[in-house]
N, C-alpha and C positions, 0 to 999 in steps of 0.2 A: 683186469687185463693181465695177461700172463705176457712175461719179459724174459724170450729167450735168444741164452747166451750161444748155444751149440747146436748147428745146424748140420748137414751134410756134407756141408761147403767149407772149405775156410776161404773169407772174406778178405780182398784185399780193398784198399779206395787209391783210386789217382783223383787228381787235382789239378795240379800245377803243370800249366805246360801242356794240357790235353785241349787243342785246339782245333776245333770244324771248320774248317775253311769253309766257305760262300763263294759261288765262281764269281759276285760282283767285287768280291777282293775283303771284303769284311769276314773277321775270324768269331766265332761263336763259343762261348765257354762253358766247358762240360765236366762236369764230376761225373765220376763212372765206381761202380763198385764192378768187381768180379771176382767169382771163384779163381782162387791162385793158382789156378791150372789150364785156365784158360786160353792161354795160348797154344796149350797141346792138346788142349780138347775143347774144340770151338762150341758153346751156348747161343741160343738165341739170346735176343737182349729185347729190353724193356725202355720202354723212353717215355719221360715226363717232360714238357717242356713248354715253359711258363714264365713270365717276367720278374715274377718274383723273390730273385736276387737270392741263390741258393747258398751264398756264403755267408746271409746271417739272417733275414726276414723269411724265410723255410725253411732251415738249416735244424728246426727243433724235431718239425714233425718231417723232413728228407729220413734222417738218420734211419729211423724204428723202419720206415716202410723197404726203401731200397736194399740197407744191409738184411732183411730177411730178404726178398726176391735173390738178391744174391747168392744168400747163403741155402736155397734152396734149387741154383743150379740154373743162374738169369744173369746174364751183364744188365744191371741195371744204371741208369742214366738219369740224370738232369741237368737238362740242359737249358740257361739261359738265353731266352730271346735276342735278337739284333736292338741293342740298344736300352738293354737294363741289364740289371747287375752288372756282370764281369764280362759282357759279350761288348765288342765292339757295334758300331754301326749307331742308328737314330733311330726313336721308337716316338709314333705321334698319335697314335686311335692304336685301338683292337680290332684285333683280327684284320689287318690290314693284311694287301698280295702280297706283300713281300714278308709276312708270316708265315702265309701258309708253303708259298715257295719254300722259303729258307726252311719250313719243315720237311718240306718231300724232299731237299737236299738233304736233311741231319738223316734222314731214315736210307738214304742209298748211303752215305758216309761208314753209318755204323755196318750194313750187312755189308762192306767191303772189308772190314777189318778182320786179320786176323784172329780175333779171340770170338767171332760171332759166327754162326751157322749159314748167315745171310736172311735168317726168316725173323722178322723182327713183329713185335706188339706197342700199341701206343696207349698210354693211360694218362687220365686226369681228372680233379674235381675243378670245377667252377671252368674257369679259363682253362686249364688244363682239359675238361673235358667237351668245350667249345671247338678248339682246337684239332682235338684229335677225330669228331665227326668230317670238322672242315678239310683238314690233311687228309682224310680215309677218303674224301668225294674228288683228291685229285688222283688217287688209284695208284701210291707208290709201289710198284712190283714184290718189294719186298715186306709190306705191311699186310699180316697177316690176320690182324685179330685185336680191335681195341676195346676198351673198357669206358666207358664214357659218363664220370658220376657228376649230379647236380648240374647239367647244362640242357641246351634247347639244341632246337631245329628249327626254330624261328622266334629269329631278333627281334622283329617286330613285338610279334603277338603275345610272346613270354621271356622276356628279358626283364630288367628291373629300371630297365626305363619307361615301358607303358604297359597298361595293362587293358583291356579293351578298348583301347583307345584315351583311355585317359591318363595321365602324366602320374607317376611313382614319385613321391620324396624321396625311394631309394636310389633314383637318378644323383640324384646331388649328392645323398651319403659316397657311394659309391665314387663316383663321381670325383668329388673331393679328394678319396684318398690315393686314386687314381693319379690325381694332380699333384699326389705329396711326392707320388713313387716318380713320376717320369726326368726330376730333374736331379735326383739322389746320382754320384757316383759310382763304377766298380772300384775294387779296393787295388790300388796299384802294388799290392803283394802279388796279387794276380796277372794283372795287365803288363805291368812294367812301366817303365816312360810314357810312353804312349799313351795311359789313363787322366794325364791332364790335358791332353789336347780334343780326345774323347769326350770327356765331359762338357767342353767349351761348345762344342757341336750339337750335346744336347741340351744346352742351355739356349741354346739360339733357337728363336723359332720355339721354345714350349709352347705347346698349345693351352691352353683351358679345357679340357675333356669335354664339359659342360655345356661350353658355348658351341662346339660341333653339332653335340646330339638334339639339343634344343631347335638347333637350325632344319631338322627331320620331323614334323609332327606326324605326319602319315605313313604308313608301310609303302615308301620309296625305294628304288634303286640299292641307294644305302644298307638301308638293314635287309635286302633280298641279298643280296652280298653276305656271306659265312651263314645262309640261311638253307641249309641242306634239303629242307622242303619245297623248294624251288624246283629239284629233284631228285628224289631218295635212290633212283638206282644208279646213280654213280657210285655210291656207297656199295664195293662189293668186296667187303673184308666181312669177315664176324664182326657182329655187335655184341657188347652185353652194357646195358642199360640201365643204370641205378641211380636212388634218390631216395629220401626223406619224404615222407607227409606234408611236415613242416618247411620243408624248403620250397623256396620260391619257382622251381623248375619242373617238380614231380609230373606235372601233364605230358612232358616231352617223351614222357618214358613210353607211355602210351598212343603216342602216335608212332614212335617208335619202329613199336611192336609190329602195329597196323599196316606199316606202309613200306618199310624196306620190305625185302623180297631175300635177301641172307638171311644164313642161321643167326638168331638171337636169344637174346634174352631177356627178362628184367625183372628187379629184384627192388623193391620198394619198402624200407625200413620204415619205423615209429622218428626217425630222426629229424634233424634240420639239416643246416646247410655244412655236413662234414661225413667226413669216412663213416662206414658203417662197424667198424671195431672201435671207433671214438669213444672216451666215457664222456664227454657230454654230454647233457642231457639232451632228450629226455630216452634214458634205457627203454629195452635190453637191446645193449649191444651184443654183436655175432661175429663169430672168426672169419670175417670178411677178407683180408686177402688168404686165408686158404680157399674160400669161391675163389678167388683171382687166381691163385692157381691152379686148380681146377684146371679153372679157363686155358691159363697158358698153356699148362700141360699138354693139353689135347688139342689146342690148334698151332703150336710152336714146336709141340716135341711129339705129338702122333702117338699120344697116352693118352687109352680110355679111361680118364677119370668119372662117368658116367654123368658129368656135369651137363652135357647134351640131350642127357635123357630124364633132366629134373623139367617142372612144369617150364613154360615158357615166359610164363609170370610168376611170380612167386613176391607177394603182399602179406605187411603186416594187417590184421583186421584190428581196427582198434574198437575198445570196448568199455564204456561207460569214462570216458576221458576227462579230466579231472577240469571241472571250469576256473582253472586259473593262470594268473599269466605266466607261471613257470613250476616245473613240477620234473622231477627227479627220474620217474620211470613212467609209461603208460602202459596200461594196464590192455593189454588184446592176445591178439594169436597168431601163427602165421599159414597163411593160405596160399592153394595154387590153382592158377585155372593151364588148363594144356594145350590152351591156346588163345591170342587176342589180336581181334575178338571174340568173347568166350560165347557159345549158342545157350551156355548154361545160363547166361544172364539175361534176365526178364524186365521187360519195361511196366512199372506201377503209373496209372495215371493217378494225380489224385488234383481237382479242383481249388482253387482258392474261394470260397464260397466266402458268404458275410460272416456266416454261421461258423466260418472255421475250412481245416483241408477235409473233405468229402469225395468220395469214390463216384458220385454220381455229381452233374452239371447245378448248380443251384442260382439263382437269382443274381439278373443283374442293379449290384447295388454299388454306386460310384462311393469310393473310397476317397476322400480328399486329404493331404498332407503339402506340408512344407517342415521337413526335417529339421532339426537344428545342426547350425554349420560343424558342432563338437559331438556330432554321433558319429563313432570310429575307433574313441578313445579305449574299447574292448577288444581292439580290432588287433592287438599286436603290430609284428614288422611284418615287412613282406616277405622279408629270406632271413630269420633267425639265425642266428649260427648256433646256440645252447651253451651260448660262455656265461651267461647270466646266474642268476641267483636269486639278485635282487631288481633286474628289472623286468619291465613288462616286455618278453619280449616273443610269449608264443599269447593267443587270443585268450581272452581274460573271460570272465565273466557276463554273458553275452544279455543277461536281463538289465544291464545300465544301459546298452545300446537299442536292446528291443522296447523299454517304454517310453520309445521316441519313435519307432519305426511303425507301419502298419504290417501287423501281423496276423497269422493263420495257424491256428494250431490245430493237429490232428486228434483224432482219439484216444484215448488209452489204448495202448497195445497191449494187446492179451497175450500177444509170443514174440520173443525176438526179431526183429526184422534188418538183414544185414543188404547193405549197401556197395557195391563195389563197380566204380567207372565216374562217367561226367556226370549229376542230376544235371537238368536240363530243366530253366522257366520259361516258360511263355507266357509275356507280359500284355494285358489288353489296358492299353493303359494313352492320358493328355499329357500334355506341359504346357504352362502359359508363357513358355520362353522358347527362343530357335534352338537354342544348346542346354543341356543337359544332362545328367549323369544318373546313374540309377543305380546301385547294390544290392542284391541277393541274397541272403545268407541261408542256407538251412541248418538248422538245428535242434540241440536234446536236449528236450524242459526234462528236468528229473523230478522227483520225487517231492526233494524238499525246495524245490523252487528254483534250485542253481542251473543255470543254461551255457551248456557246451557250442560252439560253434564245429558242429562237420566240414563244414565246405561252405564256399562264398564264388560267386564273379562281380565283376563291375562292366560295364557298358558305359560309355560315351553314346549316348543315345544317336548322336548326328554319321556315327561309325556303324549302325545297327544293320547297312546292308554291304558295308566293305569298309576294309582299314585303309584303302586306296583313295576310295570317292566320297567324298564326304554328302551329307545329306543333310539341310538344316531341318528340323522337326517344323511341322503342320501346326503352329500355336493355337493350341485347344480342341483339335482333332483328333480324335481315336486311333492309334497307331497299336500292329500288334509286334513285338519284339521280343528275338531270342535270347536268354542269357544263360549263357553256358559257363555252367559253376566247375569249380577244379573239379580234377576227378580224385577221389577217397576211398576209403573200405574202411567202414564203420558200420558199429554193433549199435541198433538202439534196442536198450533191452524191455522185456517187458514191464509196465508199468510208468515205462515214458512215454512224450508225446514229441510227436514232430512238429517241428514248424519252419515256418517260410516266413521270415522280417524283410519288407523290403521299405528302400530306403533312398535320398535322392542324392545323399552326402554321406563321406567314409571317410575321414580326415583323423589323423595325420596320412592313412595308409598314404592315400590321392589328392592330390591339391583340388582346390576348390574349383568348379565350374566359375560363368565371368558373373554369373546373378544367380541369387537364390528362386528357386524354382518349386513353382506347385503344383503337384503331380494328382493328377486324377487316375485312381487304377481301378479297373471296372472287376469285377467279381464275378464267379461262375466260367466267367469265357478269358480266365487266366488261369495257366494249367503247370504242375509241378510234374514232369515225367521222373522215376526211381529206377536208375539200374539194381531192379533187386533179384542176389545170388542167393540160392536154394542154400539150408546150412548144410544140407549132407553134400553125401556123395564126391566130392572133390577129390580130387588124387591125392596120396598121402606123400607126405613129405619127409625128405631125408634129416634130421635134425642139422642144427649148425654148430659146428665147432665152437671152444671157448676162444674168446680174441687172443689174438696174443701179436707182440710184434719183436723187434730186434732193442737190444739197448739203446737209449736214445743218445745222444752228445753230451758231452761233460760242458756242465755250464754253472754260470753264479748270476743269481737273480740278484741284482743289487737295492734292485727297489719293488716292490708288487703294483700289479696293476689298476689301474684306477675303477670303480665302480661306483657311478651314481644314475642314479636315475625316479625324474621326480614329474610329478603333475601337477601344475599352480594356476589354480583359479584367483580373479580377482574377480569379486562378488559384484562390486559396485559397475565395474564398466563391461564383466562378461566375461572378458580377456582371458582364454587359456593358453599356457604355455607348458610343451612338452620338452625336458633339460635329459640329455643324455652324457655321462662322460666314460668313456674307456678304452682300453690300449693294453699293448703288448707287454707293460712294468718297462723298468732297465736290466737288463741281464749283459753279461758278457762271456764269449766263446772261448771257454779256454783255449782252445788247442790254437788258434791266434789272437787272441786277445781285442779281438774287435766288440766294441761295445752296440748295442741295437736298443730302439725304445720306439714306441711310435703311440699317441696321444690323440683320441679321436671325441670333439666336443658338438653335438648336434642340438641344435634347439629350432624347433618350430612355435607355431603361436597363430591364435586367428581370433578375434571378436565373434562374440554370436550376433548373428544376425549381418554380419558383412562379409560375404564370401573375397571380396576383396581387399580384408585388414591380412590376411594369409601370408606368411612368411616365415621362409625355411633357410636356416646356416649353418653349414660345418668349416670345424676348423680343424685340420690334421695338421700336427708338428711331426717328425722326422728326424731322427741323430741317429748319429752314426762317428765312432770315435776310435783311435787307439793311439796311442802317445801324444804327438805333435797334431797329429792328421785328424781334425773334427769338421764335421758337415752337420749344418743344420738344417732344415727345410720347415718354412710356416706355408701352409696354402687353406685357403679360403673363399668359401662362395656362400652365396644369398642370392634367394628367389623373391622377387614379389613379383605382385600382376596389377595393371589395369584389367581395365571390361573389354579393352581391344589387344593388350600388347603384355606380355611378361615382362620384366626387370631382370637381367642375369649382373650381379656383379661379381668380383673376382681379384685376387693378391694373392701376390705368389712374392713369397721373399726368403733369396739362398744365400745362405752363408758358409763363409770355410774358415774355421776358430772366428777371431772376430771382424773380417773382413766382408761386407755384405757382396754377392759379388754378382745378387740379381735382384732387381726389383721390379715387379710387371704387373699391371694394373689393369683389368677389362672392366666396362661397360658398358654392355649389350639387350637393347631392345628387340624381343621378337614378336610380330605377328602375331594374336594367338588362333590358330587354323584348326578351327572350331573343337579347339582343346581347356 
């Protein structure tokens, strides 16, 4: 990463005192960087806006991004949500109306202001880039052009609450820390007076994150709400559309693509869930905001950057990817199609025969399985982030999980054969139970025996004809069902073999079905379709910049962050349990001396052979300090399940120095609606 000091620009920042009004009377809190000339020579501006408390829990990685947009000729902005950090108001779910309103209010606010052009850009990753599709589909007049890294277009279908239909442990991760952030303080350097009677309000009424979204098992109402695919032509700003391999959202990129009807783009790194100039792993990172500016340039300032004239996709291909659960760099290349859907991509049938996968139809032979409840344990997280080192946290070694699974391996490949879109199964396949779950993986047997994981889906089988209607399975009836594996761009090279492991259980990724279940999958007339991309010919590509970003903040780590992560069998009764611990360290801000830490403990656990011994808790703490003035936040949840109902439980307890000054307790029985 190169760290530069000297821009174009010189940089100013306000802070204090720069407040958005809300016509329902609530003020919103904004840091703003600008060129120091800004007021006599008005910039478009850039807006990030996120709940993430920009005065100390973003404040590491704000700094590097905005002071360069700035310093290369951007008001840039973030600004706090209604009702975290340092914004007034009450915050109770994401993506709530009065989100998205209060955003298409901050985006007329700023192109009113003197130091701005009036043509404004919206960017973000995760939440921040949720947001800025949902704000772009209410069609602010002065929103010209946003950036939209690591999010969806549907809440439902790819969110990290479910995944085809079946329930995410990142629900709860997530979830939890979610529940740690909504009762924390802004820092009354900021607020004024005012920030204890603010706080009171959000303390009242905290919700349980948890307990909302569990109360939704189906694609409802609910998650049709901030789900842009409900209908993509409201969206009529530019898009450009970016992600990771590794992150939990890369699909979205590619619907994307497919279905607005604006100029776009999208740009799919080797990464996980963070910027694409990151050094996180897993390298090579790229000078990712010079693409952003680019972008701005040419839809903010009417500078042909030629960034409009790069493919409309542009993928890392990855290539012989290391079978382990964490790894430094990934070794591929990067490719562009010039448009998607690309015509250059060819659909490969190849059969799941007895024999193995085969090009031609072979023999029907009933394959019979019941998985064990701890095949998954290769399976990684769902949304990595690449802060790890030491734990599992991108797909591991996929031969512990395939000599449990019923598998298909293809032939020796005699040349290359590269990958790029959804693979697609069609399962001819029974269950001796109404509900269900089924996993797909494809992947690369090498050489010496070690197996990569390409690509996976999961299916709720009772979801197999809508996430709406549920359907209970035909007990022991032949059913044929699609499952549509993320979409990838992978190299398997020659001298490897493909394969197809399917499987009825993926735990920890997904909590357990309500019964272990035994799948008959019939052979021959079960079929692996292959988006396979020709290696030539592709349009050439303009190389990427080296990263670089702006200095970051003066700060003192007072403590390092925590890092464990372990897997513990108990031989005698089965019992496995996965222990996660890690967080942000202690550091404090010089420039006000506010202290920040946040400590995130996850463990899950399930017996073999009882899909109902399953059980997942996190526990997130929270501080925040500077002389007198200390807040602590403990929050915590836990899952279990009956065969008819889930178990949510739930403690939330806030303290100010040592005065406890909340204590709230849930527990909530849900339904389980054929999840």
């Amino acid at each position: 990463m190169r760290v530069v000091s000297e821009f174009p620009h010189k940089v100013k920042v306000l802070e204090k005192e720069v407040w958005i009004p809300m016509k329902r009377g609530d003020r919103l809190a904004a840091r703003i960087w600008l060129p120091v000339d800004a007021e006599e020579n008005p910039v478009p501006a850039l807006l990030e806006y996120i709940p993430y408390r920009k005065r100390d829990m973003t404040r590491p990685g704000d700094e590097p991004k905005h002071a360069w947009f700035a310093g290369h000729g951007y008001a840039s902005l973030r600004v706090d949500m209604a009702g975290a950090g340092d914004s007034f108001g009450i915050m109770r779910d994401e993506y709530a109306r009065q989100e998205l309103q209060d955003g298409k209010e901050v985006i007329a606010w700023i192109a009113r202001q003197p130091w701005c052009t009036g043509k404004v850009g919206m960017f973000g990753i995760s939440w921040g880039g949720f947001n800025s599709l949902q704000v772009a589909a209410l069609k602010p007049p002065a929103l010209k052009a946003i950036v939209t890294s690591c999010s969806t277009d549907d809440r439902y279908a790819d969110d990290m609450h479910y995944m085809g239909g079946t329930l995410l442990n990142d629900q709860l991760d997530w979830g939890t820390t979610f529940f740690s952030i909504l009762p924390l303080p802004g820092d009354p350097q900021i607020m004024g007076p005012g920030w204890k009677k603010n706080w009171k309000e959000r303390l009242d009424g905290v919700p349980c994150p948890v307990e909302l979204w569990m109360g939704h098992q189906r694609r409802d109402a609910y998650w049709k709400h901030g789900s842009v695919c409900e209908n993509y032509d409201n969206i009529q700003c530019a898009v450009f559309a970016v992600g990771g391999w590794l992150d939990g959202y890369s699909n979205a990129i590619f619907r994307l693509l497919k279905n607005l009807k604006v100029p776009r783009l999208g740009l799919v790194g080797p990464h996980a869930h963070q910027w694409g100039q990151s050094e996180r792993a897993p390298g090579p990172a790229i000078g990712f905001l010079q693409e952003m500016l680019r972008f701005w340039d040419h839809w903010l300032k009417g500078i042909d950057t030629g960034i409009m004239k790069e493919p409309m996709l542009r993928a890392y291909l990855q290539d012989d990817v290391p079978a382990k659960a964490w790894y430094p760099h990934c070794p591929g290349t990067w490719i562009g199609e010039k448009s998607w859907p690309s015509k250059r991509i060819k659909p490969r049938r190849l059969y799941l025969n007895d024999e193995g996968l085969g090009a031609r139809k072979g023999k029907d032979v009933p394959r019979v399985a019941t998985t064990p409840q701890t095949l998954g344990l290769a399976g990684g997280e769902w949304c990595p982030y690449g802060t790890g080192g030491t734990g599992p946290e991108f797909p591991g070694d996929q031969r512990f999980d395939d000599g449990a699974s019923v598998c298909f391996d293809g032939e020796v490949l005699g040349e290359d054969l590269d990958v790029l879109g959804a693979p697609v199964v069609t399962l001819d396949l029974a269950i001796d139970k109404p509900d269900g779950f089924v996993c797909v993986r494809l992947n690369d047997v090498k050489p010496d025996g070690s197996v990569s994981r390409a690509s996976y889906g999961v299916l709720n089988l009772t979801h197999r004809e809508s996430h709406e209607k549920i359907k209970a399975m035909p007990k022991g009836r032949r059913v044929k069902v699609r499952v549509q594996l993320n979409d990838c761009a992978y190299r398997f090279r020659a001298g490897h073999r493909l394969r197809i492991a399917v499987s009825t259980t993926y735990w920890p990724l997904i909590f357990p079905s309500p019964e272990a279940v035994e799948m008959t999958l019939h052979t021959g007339s079960s079929v692996l379709e292959l988006p396979v991309r020709p290696a030539t010919g592709g349009p050439t590509l303009r190389p990427f910049e080296e990263p670089e970003e702006a200095p970051g903040m003066k700060m003192t780590q007072l403590t390092t962050a925590p890092s464990r992560n372990t897997v513990t069998r108990d031989v005698l009764t089965g019992r496995v349990e996965v222990y996660s611990e890690r967080g942000t360290g202690h550091y404090r801000i010089d420039e006000h001396a506010m202290e920040f830490r946040r400590t995130t403990i996850e463990r899950m656990a399930v017996t073999e052979g009882d899909p109902l011994s399953a059980e997942s808790e996190v526990t997130v703490t929270s501080h925040m300090k500077r002389g007198d003035f200390e807040v602590n936040v403990h929050a915590r949840t836990s899952l279990r399940a009956t065969k008819e109902h889930f178990l949510l439980q739930a403690d939330l307890d806030v303290w100010e120095g040592k005065e406890r000054v909340l204590a709230k307790s849930w527990s909530t029985p849900f339904k389980r609606d054929g999840v």
